[in-house]
C-alpha positions in Angstrom: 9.2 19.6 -8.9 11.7 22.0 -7.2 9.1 24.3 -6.6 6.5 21.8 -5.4 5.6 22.5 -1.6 2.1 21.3 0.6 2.1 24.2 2.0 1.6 26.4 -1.5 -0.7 24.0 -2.7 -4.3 22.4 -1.7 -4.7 19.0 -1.2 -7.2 17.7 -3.6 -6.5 14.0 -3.2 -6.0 11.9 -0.2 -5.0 7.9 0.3 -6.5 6.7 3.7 -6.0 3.3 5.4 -9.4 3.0 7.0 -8.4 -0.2 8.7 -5.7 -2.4 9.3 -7.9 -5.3 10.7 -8.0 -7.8 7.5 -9.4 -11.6 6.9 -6.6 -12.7 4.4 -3.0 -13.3 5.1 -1.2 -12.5 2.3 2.6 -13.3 2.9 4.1 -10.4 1.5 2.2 -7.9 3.1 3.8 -5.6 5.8 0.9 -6.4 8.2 2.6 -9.9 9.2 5.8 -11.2 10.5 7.9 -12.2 7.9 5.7 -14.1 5.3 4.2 -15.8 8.2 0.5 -15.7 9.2 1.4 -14.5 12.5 -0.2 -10.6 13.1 3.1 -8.2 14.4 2.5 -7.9 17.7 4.0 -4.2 17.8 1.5 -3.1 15.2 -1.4 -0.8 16.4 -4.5 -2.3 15.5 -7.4 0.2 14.4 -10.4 1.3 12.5 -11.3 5.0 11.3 -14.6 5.2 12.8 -17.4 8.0 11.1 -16.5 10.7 14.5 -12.8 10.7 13.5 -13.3 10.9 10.2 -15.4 14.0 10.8 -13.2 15.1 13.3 -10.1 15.1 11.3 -11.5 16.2 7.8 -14.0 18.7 8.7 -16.5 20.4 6.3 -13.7 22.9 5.3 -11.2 20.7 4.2 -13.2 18.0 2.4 -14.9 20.8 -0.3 -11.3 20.7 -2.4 -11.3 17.4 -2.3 -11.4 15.4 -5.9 -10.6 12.1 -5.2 -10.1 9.8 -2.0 -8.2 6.5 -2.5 -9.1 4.0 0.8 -6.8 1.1 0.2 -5.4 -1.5 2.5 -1.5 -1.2 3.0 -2.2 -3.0 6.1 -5.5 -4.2 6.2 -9.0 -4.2 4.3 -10.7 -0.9 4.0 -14.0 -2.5 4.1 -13.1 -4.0 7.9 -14.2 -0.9 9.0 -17.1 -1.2 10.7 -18.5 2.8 9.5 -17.2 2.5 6.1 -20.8 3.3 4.5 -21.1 5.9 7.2 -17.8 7.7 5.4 -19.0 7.1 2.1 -22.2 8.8 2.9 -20.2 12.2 4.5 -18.1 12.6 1.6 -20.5 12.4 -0.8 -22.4 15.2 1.1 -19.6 17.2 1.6 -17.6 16.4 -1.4 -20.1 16.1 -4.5 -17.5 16.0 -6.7 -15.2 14.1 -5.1 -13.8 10.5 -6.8 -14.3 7.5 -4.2 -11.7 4.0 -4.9 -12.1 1.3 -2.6 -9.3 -1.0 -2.9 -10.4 -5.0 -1.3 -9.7 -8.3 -1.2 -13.6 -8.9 -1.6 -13.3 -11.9 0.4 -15.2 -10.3 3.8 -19.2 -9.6 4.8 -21.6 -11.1 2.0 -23.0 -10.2 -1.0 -26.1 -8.5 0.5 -23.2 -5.5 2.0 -21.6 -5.7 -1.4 -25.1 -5.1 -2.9 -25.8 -2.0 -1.0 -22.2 -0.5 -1.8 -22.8 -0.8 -5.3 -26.0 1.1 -5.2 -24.9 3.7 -2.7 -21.4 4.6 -5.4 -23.6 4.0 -8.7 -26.2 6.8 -7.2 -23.9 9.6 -7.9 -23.0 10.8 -11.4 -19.3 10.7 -9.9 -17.8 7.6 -11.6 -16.6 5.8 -8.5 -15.0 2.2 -8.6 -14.0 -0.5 -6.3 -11.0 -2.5 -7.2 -10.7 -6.5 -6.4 -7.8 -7.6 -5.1 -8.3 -11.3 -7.3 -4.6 -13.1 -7.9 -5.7 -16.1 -10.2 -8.3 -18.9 -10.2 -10.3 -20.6 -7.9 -7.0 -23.1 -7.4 -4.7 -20.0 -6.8 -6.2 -17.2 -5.7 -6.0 -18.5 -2.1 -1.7 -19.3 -2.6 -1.2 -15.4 -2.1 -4.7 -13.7 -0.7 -4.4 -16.5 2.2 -8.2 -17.3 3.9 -9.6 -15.7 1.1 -12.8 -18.0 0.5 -13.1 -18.5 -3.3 -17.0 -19.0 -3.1 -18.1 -15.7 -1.1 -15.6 -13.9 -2.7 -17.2 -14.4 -6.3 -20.5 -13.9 -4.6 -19.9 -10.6 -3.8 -18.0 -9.5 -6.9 -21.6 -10.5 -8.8 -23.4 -9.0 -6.0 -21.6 -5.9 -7.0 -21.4 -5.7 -10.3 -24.7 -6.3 -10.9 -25.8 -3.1 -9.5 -23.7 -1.5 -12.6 -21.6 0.3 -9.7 -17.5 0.3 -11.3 -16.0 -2.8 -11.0 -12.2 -3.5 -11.4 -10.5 -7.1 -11.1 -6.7 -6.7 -10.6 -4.6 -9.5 -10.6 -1.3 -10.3 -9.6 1.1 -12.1 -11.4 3.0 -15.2 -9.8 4.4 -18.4 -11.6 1.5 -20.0 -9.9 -1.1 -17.8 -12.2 1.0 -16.6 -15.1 -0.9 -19.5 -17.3 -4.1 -18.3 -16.5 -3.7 -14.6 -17.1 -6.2 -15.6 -20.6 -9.0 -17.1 -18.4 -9.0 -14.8 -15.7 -9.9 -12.2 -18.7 -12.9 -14.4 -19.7 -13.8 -14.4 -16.2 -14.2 -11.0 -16.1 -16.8 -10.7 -18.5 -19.1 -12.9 -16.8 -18.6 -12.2 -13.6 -19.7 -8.3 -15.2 -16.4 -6.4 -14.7 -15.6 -3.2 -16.1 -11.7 -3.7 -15.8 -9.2 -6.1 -15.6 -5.4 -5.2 -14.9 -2.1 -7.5 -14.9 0.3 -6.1 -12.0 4.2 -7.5 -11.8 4.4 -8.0 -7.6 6.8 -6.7 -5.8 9.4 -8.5 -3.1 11.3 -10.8 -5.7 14.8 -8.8 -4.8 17.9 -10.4 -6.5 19.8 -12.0 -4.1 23.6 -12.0 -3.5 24.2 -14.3 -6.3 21.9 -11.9 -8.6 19.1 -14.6 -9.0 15.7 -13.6 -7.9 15.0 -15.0 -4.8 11.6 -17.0 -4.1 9.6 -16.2 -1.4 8.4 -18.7 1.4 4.9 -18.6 3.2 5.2 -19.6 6.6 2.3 -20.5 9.3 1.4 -18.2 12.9 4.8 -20.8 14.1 7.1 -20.1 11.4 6.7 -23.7 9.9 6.9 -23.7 5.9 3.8 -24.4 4.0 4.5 -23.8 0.6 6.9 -21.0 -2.3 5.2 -18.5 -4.2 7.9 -17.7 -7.1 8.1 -15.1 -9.7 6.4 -15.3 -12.9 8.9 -17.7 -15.4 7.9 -14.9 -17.9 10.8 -12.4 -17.7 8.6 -9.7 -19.3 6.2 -10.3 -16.3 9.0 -9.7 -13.6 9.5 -6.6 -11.5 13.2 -6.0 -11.9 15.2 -3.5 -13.5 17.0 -6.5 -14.9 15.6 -10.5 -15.7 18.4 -12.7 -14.2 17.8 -16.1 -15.3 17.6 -18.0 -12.7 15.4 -18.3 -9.5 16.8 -18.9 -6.1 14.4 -21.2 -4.4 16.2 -22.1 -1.6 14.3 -20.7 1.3 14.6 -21.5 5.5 12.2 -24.1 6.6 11.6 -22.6 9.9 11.2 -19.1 10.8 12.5 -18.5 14.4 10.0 -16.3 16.0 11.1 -16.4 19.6 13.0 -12.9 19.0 9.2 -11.4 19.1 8.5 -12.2 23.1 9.7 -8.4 24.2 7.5 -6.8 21.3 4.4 -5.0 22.5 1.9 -2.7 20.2 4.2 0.4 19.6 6.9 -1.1 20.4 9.3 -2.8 18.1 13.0 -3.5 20.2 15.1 -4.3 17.0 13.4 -1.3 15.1 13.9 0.8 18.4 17.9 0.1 18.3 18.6 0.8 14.6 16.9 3.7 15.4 19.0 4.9 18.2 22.2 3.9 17.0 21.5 5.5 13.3 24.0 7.7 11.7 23.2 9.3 8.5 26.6 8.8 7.1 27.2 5.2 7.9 25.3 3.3 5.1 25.4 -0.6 6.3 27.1 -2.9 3.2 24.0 -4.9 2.5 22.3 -1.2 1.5 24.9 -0.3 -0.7 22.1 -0.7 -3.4 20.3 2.3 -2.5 23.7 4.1 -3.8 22.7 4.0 -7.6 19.6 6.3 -6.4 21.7 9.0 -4.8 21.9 11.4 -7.8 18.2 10.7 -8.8 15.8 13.7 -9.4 12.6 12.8 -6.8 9.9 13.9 -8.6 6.9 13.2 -6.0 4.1 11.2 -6.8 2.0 13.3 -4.3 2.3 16.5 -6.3 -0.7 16.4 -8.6 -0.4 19.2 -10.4 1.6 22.9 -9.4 -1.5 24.0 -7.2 -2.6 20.6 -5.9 -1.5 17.7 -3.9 -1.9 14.5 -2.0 -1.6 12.9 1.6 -1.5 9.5 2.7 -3.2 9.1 6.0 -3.0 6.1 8.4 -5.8 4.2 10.1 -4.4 5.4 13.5 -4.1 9.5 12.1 -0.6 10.0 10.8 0.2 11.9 8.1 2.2 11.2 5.7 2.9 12.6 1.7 2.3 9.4 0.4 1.4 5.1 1.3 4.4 4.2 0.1 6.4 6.3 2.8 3.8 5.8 5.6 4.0 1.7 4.9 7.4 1.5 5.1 7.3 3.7 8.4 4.9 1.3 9.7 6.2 -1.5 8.9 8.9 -3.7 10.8 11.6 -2.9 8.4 14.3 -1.8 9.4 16.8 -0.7 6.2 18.6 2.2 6.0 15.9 3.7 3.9 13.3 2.7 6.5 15.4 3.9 9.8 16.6 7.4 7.9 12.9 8.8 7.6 12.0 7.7 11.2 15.5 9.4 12.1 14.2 12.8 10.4 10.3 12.2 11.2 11.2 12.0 15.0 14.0 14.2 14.8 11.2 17.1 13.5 8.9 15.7 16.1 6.1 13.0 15.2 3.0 14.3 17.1 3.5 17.0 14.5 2.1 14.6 12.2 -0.6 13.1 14.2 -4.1 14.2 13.6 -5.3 12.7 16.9 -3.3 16.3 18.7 -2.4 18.7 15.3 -5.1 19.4 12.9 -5.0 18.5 8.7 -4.8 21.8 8.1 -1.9 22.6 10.6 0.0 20.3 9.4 0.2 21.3 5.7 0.0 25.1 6.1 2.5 25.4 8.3 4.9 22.9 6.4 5.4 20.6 8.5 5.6 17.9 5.5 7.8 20.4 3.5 10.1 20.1 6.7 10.9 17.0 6.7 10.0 15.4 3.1 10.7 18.7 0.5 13.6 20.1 2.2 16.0 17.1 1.5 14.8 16.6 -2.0 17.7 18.7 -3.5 20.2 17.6 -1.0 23.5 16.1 -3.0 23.7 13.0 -0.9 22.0 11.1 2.1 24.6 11.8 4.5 23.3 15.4 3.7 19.6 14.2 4.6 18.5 13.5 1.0 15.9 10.9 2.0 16.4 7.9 0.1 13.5 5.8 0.4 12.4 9.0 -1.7 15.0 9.1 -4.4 14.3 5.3 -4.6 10.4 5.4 -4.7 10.2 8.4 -7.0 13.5 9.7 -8.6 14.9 7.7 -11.4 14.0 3.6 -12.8 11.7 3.1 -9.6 10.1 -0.5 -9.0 6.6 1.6 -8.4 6.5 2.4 -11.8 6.7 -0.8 -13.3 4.5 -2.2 -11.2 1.5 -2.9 -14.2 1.8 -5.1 -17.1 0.0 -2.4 -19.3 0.3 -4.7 -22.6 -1.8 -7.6 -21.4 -5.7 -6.3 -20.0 -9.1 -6.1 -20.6 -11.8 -3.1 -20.6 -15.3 -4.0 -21.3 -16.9 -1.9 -24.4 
């Protein structure tokens, strides 16, 4: 990993958010304010259409590629309106190439769903989209919020019956723990290839070391209801299984602080990010700490010769989603203010395929820059990122995100 850099290697594998427009409203996702319904007003909404997709991954650039991941970090990649369109250019100028659509399933009809089937099953290329499905007709809708049971299991038949690649994963909250065995029969008859168990994220300990339950709010901040973490310890993202669950949660999310936000334009992430000093890590981050020493061994390095990118829906590159999410998002951590700190510090356009080519970018190391370059830094007042060293050095939450012991795979 020391010696892994972009710019001596060829990107074989990208992650692209297509859209960020979505029908559902799940409550953890980064697309809302605070586990409310309520779209951020600072976020830039947009769809890749077919001419920018050309246009920034031209003929000469998309033969090495291998496999292109479109998933929704803050939408639904099949929101975009030329998504078929896409499909169709990389499959001529990528034969080989792997296509993954990741989707809550719950948007157009079954006749769309229909026609994607048969245009991925076509190719020899073993293709597959993934359904975002978190329980039963009675729970799915708790998490993937306007999600319409009905259509959704329309178009997951739809689908399937084309024999296109199928994959159902699931969620696990202590509203669907119990049904982990149905949603397995399921499955089979709704013709699914796959089915996968995944332990969410967002179920932090608190101060008092319990995890904390999470509550889902309306567009005015009113609470509707508590999603809470599976009662199964072994189902639970932590490191550790406290045994208790703090369910006290505010029953009114004050959203009047959001009246000077416009799209770009975030005030409260705006000041952390002018007053930020690299050496000053806030008390409440002190967790970050037991990362410092961590080897960072990058999820986008596939190989020595070959690597990945994560590109947004509005053209910003980034080495992976789980950088470019957090980036985007309205967090504002230590973590999350120290790579806007070094991303504008090295300049941003830099990074923008709207103004600086793909190729640009990773030939001239622009990523190496600002992501490699603080990899084997000693500590993060140094400029060892640490939303790095958290995401992919040592006992990261990412990589116990799937409960590998509990699936199914059709014969």
């Amino acid at each position: 990993m020391k010696d892994f850099y972009w710019n001596k290697s060829v990107v074989t594998h990208m992650h692209i958010e297509l859209s960020n427009f979505c029908n559902a409203a799940c409550p953890f996702c980064p697309r809302f304010v605070d586990s409310t319904s309520k779209v951020r007003p600072e976020l830039k909404l947009n769809s890749i259409t077919l001419e920018q997709f050309k246009s920034w991954f031209p003929l000469s650039f998309m033969k090495h590629m291998k496999r292109i991941l479109f998933c929704g970090t803050h939408g639904d990649p099949l929101m975009a309106k030329d998504v078929v369109e896409i499909i169709d250019y990389i499959q001529t100028s990528s034969p080989k190439c792997t296509i993954q659509i990741n989707t809550n399933g719950g948007m157009r009809n079954p006749e769309f769903f229909r026609k994607l089937g048969e245009k991925l099953v076509e190719r020899k290329t073993k293709h597959k989209v993934v359904f975002s499905i978190d329980g039963l007709e009675d729970t799915n809708h708790l998490y993937r919020r306007n999600v319409k049971w009905d259509r959704l299991i329309e178009n997951a038949k739809a689908f399937n019956k084309t024999g296109a690649n199928g994959w159902w994963e699931y969620l696990i909250f202590e509203h669907n723990e119990h049904q982990l065995t149905e949603a397995k029969e399921l499955s089979k008859e709704l013709g699914f290839n796959y089915i996968e168990f995944k332990k969410a994220l967002g179920f932090d300990p608190g101060k008092s070391g319990s995890l904390k339950a999470r509550g889902v709010y309306d567009k005015e901040g009113n609470l509707e209801y508590i999603i809470s973490p599976p009662s199964n310890k072994s189902l639970v993202n932590s490191s550790h299984r406290p045994d208790s669950v703090d369910r006290n949660v505010k029953s009114k999310k004050d959203l009047s602080y959001l009246k000077n936000f416009a799209p770009g334009v975030n005030p409260v992430v705006d000041e952390k990010l002018a007053e930020f000093k690299e050496s000053e890590i806030p008390h409440w981050n002190t967790y970050i700490k037991q990362f410092e020493e961590s080897e960072i061994k990058c999820k986008s390095c596939m190989s020595s010769e070959t690597s990945e990118i994560y590109v947004s829906c509005n053209g910003i590159v980034f080495p992976c989603c789980f950088v470019g999410t957090r980036v985007d998002s309205a967090i504002d951590l230590y973590e999350d203010t120290q790579l806007r700190y070094h991303i504008n510090k090295f300049g941003k356009d830099k990074f923008n395929l709207n103004t600086t080519s793909v190729k640009k970018i990773i030939k001239r190391g622009y990523l190496d820059e600002v992501y490699t370059s603080s990899w084997n830094k000693g500590s993060y007042a140094e400029g060892k990122l640490s939303y790095c060293a958290m995401t992919c050095g040592n006992n990261s939450e990412i990589d116990r995100i799937y409960s590998r012991n509990d699936k199914f795979k059709k014969d």
